[in-house]
C-alpha positions, 0 to 999 in steps of 0.5 A: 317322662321325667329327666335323666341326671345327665340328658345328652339331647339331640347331639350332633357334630361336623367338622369341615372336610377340607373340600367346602363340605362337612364330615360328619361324625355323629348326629342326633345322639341322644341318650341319658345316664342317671344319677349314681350309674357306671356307664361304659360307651364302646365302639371302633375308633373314629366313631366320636367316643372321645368327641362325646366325653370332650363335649360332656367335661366341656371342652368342646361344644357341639355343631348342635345337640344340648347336654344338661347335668341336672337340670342345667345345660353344660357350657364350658370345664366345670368343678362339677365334672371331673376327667381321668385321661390315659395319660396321667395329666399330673403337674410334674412338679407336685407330689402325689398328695400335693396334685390332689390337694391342689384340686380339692383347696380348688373345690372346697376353699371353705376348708382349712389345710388340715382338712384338705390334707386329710381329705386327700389322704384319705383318697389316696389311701382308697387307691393303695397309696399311702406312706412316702410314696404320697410325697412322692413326684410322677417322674418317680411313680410307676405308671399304675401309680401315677393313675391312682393319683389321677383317680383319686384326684378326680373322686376326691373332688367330688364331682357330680360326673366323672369322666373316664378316657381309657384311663387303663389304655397303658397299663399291663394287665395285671396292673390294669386288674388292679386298679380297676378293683380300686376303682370299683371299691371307691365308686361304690362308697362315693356313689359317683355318676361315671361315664367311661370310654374303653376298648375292652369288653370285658373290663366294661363288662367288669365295670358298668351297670350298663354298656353304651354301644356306637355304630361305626362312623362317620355318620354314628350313632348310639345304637343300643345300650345293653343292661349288665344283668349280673349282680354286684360284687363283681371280681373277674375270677367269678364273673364269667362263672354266672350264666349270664357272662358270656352271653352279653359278652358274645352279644357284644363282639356280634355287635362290635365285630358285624352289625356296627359295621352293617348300621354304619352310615344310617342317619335319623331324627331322634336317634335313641338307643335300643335297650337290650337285656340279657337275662338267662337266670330265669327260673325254667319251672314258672307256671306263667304260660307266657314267660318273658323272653330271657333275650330281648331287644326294646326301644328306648 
């Protein structure tokens, strides 16, 4: 079976528990994400999400476990992984446009400083910034401002994975609808792999192609993966009209609200996620006597 664009194999991580023994938080995780995929992951916190994307961006190493990109294994920060975080991570004493400059001289030293600036103008434009407000400091940009900079510093430097922490955990909700609409647009011209934490189901149904589901720790583990079977163009006003809406969203809570609880503790040897596909746009007229199942649940 050939390899996925990014292959999280065998991941494992202790930290010790301050009375000579180790606290695990996950173990042998191990799932993949392919080339051009949006993937969200949820799950209640303490089970390791933020653990999980520190060690893909390389920030952390794991206890054991190897992630490879493809092809090759992650070791340490890499221009080739790009990170969005809640909290901007802006260099306050830059514009906006000189804070995705600065990434992209960093990522293409090969450009001239025309080019830069058009590059990153032309990013900053595809979040809805452009004009004086691109000149700009954070300290004098509202709070979904300050994110569109982050995002489109991260695209702008084209990244082969880009890794998103709750990157719309502090903004109101329709500042939130928003950007996650920009968000879309621009990954859907760049193409970009994205592997995304959030706390909210619908956004990840909103934006994923598929939803990464993780036990409860210590001890979690990826459980299941779930296929957002509702086709693109998405916007949030329509989506929950198509038939297959609020069944994953409902297969989402049960599994968020009960049965990551229940599985909590359970440890293996190659624990792969079960993929689940929920599907009810089937046509009830077929003629197959033996139809498939428009619910169903197979190991990866």
């Amino acid at each position: 079976m050939s390899k996925s664009f990014l292959s999280i194999e065998q991941l494992t991580q202790r930290y010790p528990d301050g009375q000579g023994g180790e606290f695990t938080v996950f173990e042998n995780a191990s799932f993949g994400i392919e080339k051009g995929e949006f993937v969200c992951i949820l799950g209640h916190s303490g089970c390791g999400k933020s653990t999980i994307m520190n060690i893909l961006a390389g920030l952390s190493d794991p206890t054991s476990g190897v992630v490879k990109m493809d092809g090759f294994e992650v070791s340490g920060p890499s221009l080739d992984r790009g990170v969005v975080f809640q909290n901007y991570s802006l260099l306050p004493w830059l514009s906006a446009l000189k804070n995705v400059t600065f990434g992209v001289a960093a990522r293409f030293p090969q450009w001239d400083k025309a080019k830069v600036i058009a590059h990153s103008t032309a990013f900053l434009a595809k979040v809805g910034l452009s004009g004086d407000t691109i000149h700009r400091k954070p300290s004098q940009l509202s709070g979904g401002m300050r994110q569109r900079v982050s995002i489109a510093r991260a695209f702008a430097n084209e990244p082969k994975l880009l890794l998103l922490d709750e990157p719309f955990g502090a903004l109101d909700a329709l500042t939130r609808g928003t950007i996650q609409d920009e968000l879309i647009k621009v990954w859907s011209d760049t193409d970009q792999t994205v592997f995304m934490i959030t706390h909210d189901i619908d956004e990840a149904i909103l934006l994923a192609d598929r939803i990464l589901l993780m036990t409860n720790g210590p001890m979690a583990q990826v459980a299941e993966s779930v296929e957002i079977t509702i086709p693109r163009p998405r916007n949030r006003t329509s989506i929950v009209e198509h038939p297959n809406y609020y069944a994953i969203r409902n297969h989402l809570v049960q599994f968020l609200g009960k049965r990551s609880s229940e599985l909590s503790g359970q440890s293996g040897d190659n624990n792969r996620p079960i993929n689940v596909r929920i599907d009810l746009t089937g046509d009830a007229d077929t003629d197959d006597p033996d139809p498939a199942p428009l619910l169903r649940a197979v190991e990866g």
